[in-house]
C-alpha positions as CSV (number, residue, x, y, z in Angstrom):
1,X,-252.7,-43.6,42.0
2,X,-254.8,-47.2,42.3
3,X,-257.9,-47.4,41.6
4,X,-259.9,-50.6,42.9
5,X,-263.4,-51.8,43.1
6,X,-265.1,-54.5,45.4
7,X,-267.8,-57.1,43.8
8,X,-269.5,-58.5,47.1
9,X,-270.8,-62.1,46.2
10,X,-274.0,-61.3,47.0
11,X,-274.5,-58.7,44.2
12,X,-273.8,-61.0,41.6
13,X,-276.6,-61.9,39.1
14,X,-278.2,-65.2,39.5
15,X,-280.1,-67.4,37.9
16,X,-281.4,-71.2,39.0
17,X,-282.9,-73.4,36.4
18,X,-283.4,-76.6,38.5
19,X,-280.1,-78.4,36.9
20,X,-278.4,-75.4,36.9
21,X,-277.4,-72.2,39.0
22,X,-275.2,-69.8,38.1
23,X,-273.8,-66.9,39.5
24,X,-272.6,-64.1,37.3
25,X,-270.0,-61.1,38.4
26,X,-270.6,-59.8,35.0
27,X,-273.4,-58.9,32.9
28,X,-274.4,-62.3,31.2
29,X,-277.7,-63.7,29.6
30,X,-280.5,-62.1,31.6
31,X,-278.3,-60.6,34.4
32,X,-277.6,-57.1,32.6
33,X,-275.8,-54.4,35.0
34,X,-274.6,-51.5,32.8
35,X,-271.5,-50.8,35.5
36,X,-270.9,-54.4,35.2
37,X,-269.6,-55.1,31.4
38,X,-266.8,-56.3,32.2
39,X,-262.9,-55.6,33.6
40,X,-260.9,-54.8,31.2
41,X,-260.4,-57.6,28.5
42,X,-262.2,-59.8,31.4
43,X,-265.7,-60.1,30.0
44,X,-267.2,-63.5,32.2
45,X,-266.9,-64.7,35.2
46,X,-269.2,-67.6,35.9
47,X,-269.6,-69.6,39.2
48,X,-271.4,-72.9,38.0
49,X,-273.0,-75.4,39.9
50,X,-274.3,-78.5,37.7
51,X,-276.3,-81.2,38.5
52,X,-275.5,-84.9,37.8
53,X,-276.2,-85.8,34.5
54,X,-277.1,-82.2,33.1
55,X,-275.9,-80.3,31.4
56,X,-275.4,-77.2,27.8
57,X,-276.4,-78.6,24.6
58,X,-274.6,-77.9,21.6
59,X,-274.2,-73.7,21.0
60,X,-271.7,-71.2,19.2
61,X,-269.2,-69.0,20.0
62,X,-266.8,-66.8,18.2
63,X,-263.8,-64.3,18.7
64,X,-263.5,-65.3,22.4
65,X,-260.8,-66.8,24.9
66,X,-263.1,-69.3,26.7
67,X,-261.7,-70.5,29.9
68,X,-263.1,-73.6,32.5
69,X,-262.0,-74.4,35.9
70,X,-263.9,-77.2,37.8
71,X,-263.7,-76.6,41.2
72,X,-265.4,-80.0,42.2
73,X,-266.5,-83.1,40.0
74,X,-265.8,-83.4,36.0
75,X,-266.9,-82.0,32.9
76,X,-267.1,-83.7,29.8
77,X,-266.6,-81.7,26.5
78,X,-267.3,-82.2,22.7
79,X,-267.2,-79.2,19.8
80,X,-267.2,-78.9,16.4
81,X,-263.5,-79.0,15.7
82,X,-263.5,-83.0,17.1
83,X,-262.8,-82.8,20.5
84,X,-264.2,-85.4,22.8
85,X,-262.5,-84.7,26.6
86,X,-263.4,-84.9,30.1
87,X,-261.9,-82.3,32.2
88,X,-261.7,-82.7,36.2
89,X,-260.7,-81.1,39.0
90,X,-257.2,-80.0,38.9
91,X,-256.9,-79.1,35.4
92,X,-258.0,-76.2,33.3
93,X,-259.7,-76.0,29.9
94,X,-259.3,-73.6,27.0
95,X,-260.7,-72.8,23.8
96,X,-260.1,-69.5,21.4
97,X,-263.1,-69.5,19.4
98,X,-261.5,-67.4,16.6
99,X,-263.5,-68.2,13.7
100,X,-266.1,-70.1,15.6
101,X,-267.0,-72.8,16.9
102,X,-269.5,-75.4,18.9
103,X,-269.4,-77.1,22.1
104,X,-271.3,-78.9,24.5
105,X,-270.1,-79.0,28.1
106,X,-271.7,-82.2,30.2
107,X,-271.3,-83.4,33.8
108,X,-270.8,-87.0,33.0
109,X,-271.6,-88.2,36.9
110,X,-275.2,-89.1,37.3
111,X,-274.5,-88.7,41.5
112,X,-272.0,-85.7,41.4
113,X,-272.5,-81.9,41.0
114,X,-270.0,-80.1,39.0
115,X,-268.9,-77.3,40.0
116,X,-266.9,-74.8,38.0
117,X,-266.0,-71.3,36.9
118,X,-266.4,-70.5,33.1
119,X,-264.2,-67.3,32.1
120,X,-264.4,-64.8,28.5
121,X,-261.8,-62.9,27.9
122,X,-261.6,-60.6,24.9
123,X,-259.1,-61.7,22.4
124,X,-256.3,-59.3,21.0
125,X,-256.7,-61.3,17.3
126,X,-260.1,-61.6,15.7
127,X,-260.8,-64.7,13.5
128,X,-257.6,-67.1,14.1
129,X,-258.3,-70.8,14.1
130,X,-260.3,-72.4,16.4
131,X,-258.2,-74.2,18.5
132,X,-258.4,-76.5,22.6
133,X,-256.3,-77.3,24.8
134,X,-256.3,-78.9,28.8
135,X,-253.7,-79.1,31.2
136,X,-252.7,-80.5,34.3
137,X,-252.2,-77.5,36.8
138,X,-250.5,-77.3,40.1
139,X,-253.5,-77.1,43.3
140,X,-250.9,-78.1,45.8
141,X,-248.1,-75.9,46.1
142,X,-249.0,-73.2,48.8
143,X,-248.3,-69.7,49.7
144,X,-247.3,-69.0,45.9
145,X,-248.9,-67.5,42.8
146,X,-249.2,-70.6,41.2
147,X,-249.3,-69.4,37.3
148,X,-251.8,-71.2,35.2
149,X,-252.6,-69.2,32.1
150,X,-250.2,-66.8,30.1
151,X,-250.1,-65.7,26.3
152,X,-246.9,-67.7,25.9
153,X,-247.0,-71.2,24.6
154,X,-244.1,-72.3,26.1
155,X,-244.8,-71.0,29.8
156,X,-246.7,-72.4,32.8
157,X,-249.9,-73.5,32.0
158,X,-252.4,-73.0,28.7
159,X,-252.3,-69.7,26.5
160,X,-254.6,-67.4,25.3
161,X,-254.6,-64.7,22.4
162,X,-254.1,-62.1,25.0
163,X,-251.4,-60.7,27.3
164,X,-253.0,-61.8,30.5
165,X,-251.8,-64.2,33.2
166,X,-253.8,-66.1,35.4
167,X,-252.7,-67.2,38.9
168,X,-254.4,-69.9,41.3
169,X,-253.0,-69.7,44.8
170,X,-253.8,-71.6,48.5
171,X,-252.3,-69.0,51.1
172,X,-252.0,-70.4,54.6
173,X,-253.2,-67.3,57.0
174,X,-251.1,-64.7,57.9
175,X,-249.1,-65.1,54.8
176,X,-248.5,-62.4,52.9
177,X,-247.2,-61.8,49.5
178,X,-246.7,-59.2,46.3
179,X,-248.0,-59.8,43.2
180,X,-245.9,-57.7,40.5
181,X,-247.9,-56.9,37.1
182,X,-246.2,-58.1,34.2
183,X,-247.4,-55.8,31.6
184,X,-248.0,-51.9,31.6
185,X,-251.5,-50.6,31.6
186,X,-252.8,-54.6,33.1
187,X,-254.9,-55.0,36.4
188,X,-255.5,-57.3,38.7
189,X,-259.8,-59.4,39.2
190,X,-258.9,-61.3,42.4
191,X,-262.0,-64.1,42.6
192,X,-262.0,-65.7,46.3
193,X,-263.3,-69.2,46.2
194,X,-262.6,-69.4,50.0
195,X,-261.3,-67.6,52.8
196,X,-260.6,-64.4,53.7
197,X,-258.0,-61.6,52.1
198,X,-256.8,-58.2,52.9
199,X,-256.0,-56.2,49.5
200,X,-254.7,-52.7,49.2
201,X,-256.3,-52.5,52.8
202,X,-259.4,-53.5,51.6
203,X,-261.4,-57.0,53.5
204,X,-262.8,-59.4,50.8
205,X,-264.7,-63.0,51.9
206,X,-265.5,-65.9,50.0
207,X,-267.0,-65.7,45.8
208,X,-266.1,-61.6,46.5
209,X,-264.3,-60.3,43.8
210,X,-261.9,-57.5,43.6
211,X,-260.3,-55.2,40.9
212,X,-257.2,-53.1,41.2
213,X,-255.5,-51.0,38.2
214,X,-253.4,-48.0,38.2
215,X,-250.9,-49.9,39.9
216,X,-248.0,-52.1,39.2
217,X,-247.6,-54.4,41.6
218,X,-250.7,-55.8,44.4
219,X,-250.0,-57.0,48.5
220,X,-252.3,-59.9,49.5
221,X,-252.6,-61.1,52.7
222,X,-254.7,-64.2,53.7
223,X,-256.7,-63.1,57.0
224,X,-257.7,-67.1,56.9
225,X,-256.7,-69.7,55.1
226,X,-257.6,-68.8,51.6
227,X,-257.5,-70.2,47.8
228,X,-258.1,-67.7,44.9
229,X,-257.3,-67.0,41.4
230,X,-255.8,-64.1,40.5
231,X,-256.6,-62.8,36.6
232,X,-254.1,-59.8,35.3
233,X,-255.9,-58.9,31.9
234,X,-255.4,-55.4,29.8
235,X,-257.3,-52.4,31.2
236,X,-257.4,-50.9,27.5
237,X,-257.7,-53.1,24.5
């Protein structure tokens, strides 16, 4: 039988430092929640909001599938392993920190806010090479799951060292569609940048976020017009 679990946006952990505010549906930093580790292999999920011309200095990771999605504006990025890139809305960035690695993350637009989600997910290999990529991805197609992220190379979108697919869809209202899990023992983190869904009859608004496993397949229905990304990571790992 499902199991599923609602994250309202409003019980998220925030914090504002002037040039930046962050929400945080995970424990991160100095939001701790001991029932909010994580989901599954998903570890972060991070609603940014940056201010023109700020930014994160240089700082390390390791033995992490980073993932960024601007929502609004650019980011510029540098690290360690010589990468000098400017991602923007429309694309997605990401990095397996492996062996580790440093990066600084910039909003290059002294007028414009960024605005953009940063993502961890648990690898399944420790310590491979640090390695980057960006893509182009597809916001315009609507009322499909619009596949973004996989742990195939040669699919749609960037890969990860994990088996987990990522999904970023605009449903017109009233549409309705099934999502079918691709692997065994995966759920589904629905985040809803805007809108309003019905899930496993279940009401979630705007920066909600909802989790559903035991299951292997997921109805959404858009109650408004609605954009969200859809994250099927490992349960157990």
């Amino acid at each position: 039988m499902s199991q599923s679990i609602i994250h309202k946006a409003n019980s998220r952990g925030a914090a504002d430092h002037g040039w930046l505010k962050s929400y945080h549906t995970f424990s991160f930093a100095g939001y701790y929640n001991p029932e909010r580790i994580n989901f599954g292999a998903l570890r972060v999920l991070n609603d940014d909001f940056v201010t023109g011309g700020m930014g994160f200095g240089e700082h390390p990771h390791d033995n992490m599938e980073i993932i960024s999605i601007p929502l609004e504006g650019d980011l510029q990025h540098k690290d360690s392993m010589g990468n000098t890139a400017t991602i923007k809305t429309g694309e997605i960035q990401v990095m397996s920190a492996g062996t580790g690695i440093y990066h600084s993350e910039y909003n290059p637009n002294p007028e414009k806010p960024v605005k953009f989600l940063q993502i961890w997910l648990f690898p399944n290999k420790r310590n491979v090479t640090p390695r980057y990529d960006q893509q182009k991805i597809d916001d315009q197609t609507k009322n499909e799951f619009v596949q973004i992220l996989s742990p195939d190379s040669n699919d749609n979108g960037v890969w990860i060292y994990q088996d987990a697919w990522f999904s970023l869809s605009n449903f017109d209202a009233g549409i309705s569609k099934n999502y079918k899990i691709h692997k065994e023992d995966n759920g589904v983190y629905i985040f809803l940048l805007e809108g309003n869904l019905e899930i496993d009859g279940k009401t979630i608004e705007t920066r909600d976020g909802f989790g559903i496993w035991n299951t292997d397949n997921v109805e959404i229905k858009a109650l408004t017009n609605s954009k969200f990304l859809l994250m099927e990571v490992p349960i157990h790992f």
